[in-house]
C-alpha positions as MATLAB code, in Angstrom:
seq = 'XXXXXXXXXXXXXXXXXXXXXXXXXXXXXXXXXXXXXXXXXXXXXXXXXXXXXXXXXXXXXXXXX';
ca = [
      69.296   57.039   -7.076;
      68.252   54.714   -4.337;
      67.532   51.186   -5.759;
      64.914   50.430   -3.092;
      62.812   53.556   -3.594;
      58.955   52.746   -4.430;
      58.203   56.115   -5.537;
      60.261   57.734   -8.415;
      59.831   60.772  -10.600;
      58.789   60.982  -14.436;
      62.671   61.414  -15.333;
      63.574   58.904  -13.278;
      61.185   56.152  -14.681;
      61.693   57.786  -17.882;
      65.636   56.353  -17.452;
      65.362   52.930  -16.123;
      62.833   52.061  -18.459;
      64.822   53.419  -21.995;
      61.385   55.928  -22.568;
      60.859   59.260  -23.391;
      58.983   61.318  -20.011;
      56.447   62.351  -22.579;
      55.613   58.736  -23.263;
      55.841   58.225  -19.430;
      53.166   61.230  -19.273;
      50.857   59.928  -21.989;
      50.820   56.421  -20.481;
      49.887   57.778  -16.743;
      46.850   59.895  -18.083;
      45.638   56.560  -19.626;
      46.094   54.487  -16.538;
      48.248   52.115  -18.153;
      50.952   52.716  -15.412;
      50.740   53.807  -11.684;
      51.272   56.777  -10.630;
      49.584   59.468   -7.934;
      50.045   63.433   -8.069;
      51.753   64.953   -4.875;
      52.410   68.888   -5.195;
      51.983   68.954   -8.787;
      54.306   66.552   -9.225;
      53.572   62.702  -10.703;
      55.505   60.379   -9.197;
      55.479   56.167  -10.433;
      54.674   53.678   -8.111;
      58.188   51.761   -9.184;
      56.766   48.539   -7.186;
      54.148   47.860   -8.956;
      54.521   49.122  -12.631;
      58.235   46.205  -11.933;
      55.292   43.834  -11.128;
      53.401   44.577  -13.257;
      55.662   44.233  -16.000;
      56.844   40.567  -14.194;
      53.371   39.283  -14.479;
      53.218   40.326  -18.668;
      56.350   38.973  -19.232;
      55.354   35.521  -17.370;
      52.028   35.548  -19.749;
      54.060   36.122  -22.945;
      56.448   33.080  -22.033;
      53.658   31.313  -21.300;
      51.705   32.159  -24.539;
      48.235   33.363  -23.295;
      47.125   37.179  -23.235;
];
């Protein structure tokens, strides 16, 4: 897989990540992580779901919510 892709499939988010694609599923129909439908397929905006990630990660080390 190509380290510098911004788009990336359920399986393949699924992998980096250590989750289950269900999980992956259940957390894109919630709009908890970015994603948009091409062709019936749901692909993760890798980008910003990594940034988003960054920015919770820099508010738990800092200790605010």
């Amino acid at each position: 897989m190509n380290e510098n892709r911004r788009w990336l499939t359920i399986k393949e988010t699924a992998q980096k990540l250590g989750m289950h694609p269900f999980s992956l599923y259940r957390l894109c129909g919630r709009g908890q992580i970015p994603a948009a439908k091409l062709g019936g397929k749901l692909l993760i905006d890798w980008r910003r779901l990594e940034a988003e990630l960054e920015r919770q990660i820099e508010r738990g080390a800092r200790g605010t919510k």
